[in-house]
C-alpha positions in Angstrom: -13.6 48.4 55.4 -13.8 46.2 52.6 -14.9 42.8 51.9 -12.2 41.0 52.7 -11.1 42.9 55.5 -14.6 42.7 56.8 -14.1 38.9 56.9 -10.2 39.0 58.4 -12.0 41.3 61.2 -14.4 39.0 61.8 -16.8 41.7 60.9 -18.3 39.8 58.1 -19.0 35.7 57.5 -17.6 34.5 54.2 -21.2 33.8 52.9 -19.5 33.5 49.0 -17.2 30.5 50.0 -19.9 28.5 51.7 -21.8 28.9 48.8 -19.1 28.0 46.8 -18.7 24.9 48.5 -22.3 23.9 48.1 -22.2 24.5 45.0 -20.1 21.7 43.9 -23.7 19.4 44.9 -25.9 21.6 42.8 -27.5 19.3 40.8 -31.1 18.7 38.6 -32.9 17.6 41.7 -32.0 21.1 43.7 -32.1 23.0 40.4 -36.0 21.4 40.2 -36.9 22.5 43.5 -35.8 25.9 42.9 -38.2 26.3 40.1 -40.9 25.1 41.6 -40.0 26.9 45.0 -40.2 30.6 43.0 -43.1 29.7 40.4 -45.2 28.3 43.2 -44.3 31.7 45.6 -44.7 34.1 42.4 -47.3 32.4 41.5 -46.5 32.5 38.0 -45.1 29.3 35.7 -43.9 31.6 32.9 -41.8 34.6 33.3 -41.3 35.2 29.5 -40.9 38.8 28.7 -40.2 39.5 32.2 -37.0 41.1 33.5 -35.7 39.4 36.8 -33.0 40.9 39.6 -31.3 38.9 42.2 -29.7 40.9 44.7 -27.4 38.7 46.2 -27.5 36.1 44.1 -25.1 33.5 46.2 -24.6 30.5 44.2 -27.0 31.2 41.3 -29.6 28.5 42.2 -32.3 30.7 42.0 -31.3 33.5 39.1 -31.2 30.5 37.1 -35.0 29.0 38.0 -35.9 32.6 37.2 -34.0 31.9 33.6 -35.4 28.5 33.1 -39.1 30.3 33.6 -38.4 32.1 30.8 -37.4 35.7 32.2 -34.3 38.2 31.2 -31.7 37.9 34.3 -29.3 40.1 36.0 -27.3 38.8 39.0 -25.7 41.0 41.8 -23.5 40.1 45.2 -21.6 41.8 47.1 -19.3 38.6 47.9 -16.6 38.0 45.3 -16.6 34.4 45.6 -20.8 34.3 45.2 -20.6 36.4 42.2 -17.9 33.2 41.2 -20.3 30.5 42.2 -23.3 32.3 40.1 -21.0 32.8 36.7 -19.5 29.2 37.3 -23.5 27.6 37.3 -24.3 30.1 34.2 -21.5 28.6 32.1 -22.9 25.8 32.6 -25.9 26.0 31.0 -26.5 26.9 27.1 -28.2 30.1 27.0 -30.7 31.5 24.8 -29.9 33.9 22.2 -32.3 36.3 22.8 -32.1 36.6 26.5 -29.7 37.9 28.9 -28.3 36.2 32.0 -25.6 39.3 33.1 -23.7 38.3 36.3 -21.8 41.0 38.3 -20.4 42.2 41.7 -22.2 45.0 42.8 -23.4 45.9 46.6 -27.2 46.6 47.2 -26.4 49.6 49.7 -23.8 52.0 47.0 -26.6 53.7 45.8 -25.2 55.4 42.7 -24.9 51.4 41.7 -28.4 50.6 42.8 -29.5 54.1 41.0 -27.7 52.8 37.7 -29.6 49.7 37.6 -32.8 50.4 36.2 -36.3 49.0 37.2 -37.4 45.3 37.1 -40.7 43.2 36.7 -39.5 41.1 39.3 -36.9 42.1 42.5 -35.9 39.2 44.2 -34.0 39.1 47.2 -34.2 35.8 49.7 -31.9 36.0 53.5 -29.5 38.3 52.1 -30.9 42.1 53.3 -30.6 41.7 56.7 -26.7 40.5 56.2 -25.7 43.3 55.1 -25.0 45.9 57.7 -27.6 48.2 56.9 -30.9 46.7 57.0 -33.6 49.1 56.1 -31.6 51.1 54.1 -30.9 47.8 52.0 -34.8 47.0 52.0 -35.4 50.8 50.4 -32.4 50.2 47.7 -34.2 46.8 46.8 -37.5 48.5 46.9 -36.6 51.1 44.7 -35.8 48.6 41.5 -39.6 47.7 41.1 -41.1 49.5 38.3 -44.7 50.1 38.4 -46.9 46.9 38.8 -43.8 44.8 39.4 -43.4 42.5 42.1 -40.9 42.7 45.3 -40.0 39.4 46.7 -38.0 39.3 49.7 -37.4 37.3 53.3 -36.3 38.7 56.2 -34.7 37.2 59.7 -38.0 37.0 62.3 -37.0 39.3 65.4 -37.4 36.7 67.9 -36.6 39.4 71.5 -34.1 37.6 73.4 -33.1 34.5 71.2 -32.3 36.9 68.3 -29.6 38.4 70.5 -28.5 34.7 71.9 -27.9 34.1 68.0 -26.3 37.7 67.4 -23.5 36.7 70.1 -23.1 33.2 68.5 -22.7 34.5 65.4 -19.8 37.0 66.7 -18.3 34.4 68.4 -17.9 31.9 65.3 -16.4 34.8 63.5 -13.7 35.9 66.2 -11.2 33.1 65.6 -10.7 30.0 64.5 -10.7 28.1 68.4 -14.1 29.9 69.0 -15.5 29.3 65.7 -14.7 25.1 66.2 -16.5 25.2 69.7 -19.6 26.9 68.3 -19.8 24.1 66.0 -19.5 21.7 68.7 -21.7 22.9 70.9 -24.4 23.7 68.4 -24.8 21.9 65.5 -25.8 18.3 66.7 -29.1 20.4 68.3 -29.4 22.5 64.8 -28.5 19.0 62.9 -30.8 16.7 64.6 -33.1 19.2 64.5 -33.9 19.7 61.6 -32.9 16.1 60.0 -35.7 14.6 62.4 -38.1 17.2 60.4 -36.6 16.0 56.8 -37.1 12.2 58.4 -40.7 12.5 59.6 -42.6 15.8 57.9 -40.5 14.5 54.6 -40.0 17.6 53.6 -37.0 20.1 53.6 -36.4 23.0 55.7 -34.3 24.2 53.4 -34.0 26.7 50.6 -31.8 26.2 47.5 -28.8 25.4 49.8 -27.9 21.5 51.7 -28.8 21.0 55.3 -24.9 21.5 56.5 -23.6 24.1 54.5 -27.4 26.1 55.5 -26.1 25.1 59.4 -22.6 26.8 58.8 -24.6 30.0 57.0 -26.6 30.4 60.0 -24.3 30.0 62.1 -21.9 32.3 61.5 -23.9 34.9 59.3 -22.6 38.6 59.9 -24.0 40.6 59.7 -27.0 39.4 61.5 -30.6 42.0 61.4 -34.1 40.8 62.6 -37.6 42.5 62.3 -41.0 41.8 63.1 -43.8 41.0 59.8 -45.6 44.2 61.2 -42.5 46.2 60.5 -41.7 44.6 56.8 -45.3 45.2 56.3 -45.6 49.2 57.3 -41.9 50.0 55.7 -43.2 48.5 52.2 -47.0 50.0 52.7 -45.3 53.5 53.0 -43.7 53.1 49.9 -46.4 52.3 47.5 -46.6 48.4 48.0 -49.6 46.1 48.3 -48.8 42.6 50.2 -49.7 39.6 48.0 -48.3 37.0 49.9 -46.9 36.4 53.9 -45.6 33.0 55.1 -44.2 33.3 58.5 -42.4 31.2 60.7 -44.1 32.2 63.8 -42.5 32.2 66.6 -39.4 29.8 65.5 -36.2 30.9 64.2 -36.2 31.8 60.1 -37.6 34.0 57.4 -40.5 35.9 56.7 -41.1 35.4 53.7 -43.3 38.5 52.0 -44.1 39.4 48.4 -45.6 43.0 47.1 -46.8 44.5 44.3 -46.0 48.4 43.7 -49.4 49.8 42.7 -48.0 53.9 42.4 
């Protein structure tokens, strides 16, 4: 199936139109935390001469930190309507004449695409892998656009046993039909909500990650495809294939991202 039949099936969550919708709030304040979020993660505050890959790009936030650090950009999704959202914040930004920002649709699992790419200082690719049918074989793709000495930076789902399947049948429930999808809502997101307001309210920090606290609800809560894995699996996949771990941040036993960044070192 196609994209959009993927959706109509209920196959497939329209990640591109929630991100659409967000984007309409993107502002300086969430463009700020974006570039601090990567540069603090990479560990680098200038990516000048560097060439940068978002696979999945969603609405752009984060191609665009990579721009504003200074590196050569090339956007990817596999949603129409995210590929929309990234071109629409582009154009809104004056770019510079000797750097690229290219902005495309383009699906991390055709591999004559992936093969047609090139390789890339950095390959960045945060909560969009594991929605994409295919896991592992969308991790290898990703993997495959480091050159040497470059850096892979990607987050997974954490495999949490029985509450990762409690979440997979949400998630398939939201996406049968409109009746199901309204109850799911209902029944869910003043616990999700509260949740994670009360955190915002009292930690004074946010929980999340170039995207507002409803519109990251609605993407977790009906995001299909929906893949998990353990940190010791990311970790031994990437090891195999030439990778040294520079950075980990878990989320323990809660419900979230690993977050993991490698080095290829063959």
């Amino acid at each position: 199936m196609g994209h959009v039949d993927e959706i109509a099936s209920g196959h497939r969550f329209g990640f591109g139109s929630n991100w659409l919708k967000f984007s309409k709030s993107i502002d300086n304040s969430v463009i700020e935390k974006a570039v601090d979020h990567l540069s603090a993660q990479l560990g680098e505050s200038d990516l000048t001469g560097k060439n940068f890959i978002d696979v999945g790009s969603g609405s752009g936030v984060f191609s665009l930190a990579a721009y504003l650090l200074g590196a050569t950009v090339y956007s990817f999704d596999y949603d129409s309507e995210s590929v929309l959202a990234t071109q629409q914040l582009k154009d809104k930004i004056k770019l510079d004449s000797d750097r690229s920002w290219v902005v495309e649709e383009g699906s991390v699992l055709d591999d004559e695409y992936i093969n047609g790419l090139g390789e890339f200082d950095i390959v960045y690719s945060w909560g969009v892998l594991h929605h994409t049918g295919s896991m592992w074989n969308a991790i290898n793709n990703a993997a495959s656009l480091v050159r040497d000495n470059g850096k892979l930076f990607i987050s997974i789902y954490n495999d949490q046993g029985m509450m990762s399947k409690y979440w997979l049948s949400v998630k398939k429930l939201y996406n049968y039909n409109i009746f199901l999808k309204i109850a799911v809502i209902i029944f869910h997101v003043p616990y999700l909500y509260g949740v994670r307001y009360l955190v915002r309210l009292f930690r004074r920090v946010s929980m999340e990650r170039g995207m507002s606290l409803w519109y990251d609800m609605i993407d977790w809560l009906g995001g299909l495809p929906f893949e998990v894995a353990k940190p010791e699996q990311m970790f031994e996949f990437l090891h195999n294939q030439g990778f040294q771990m520079l950075k980990f941040t878990t989320v323990g036993n809660r419900t979230g991202c690993n977050e993991i960044i490698l080095k290829k070192i063959k």
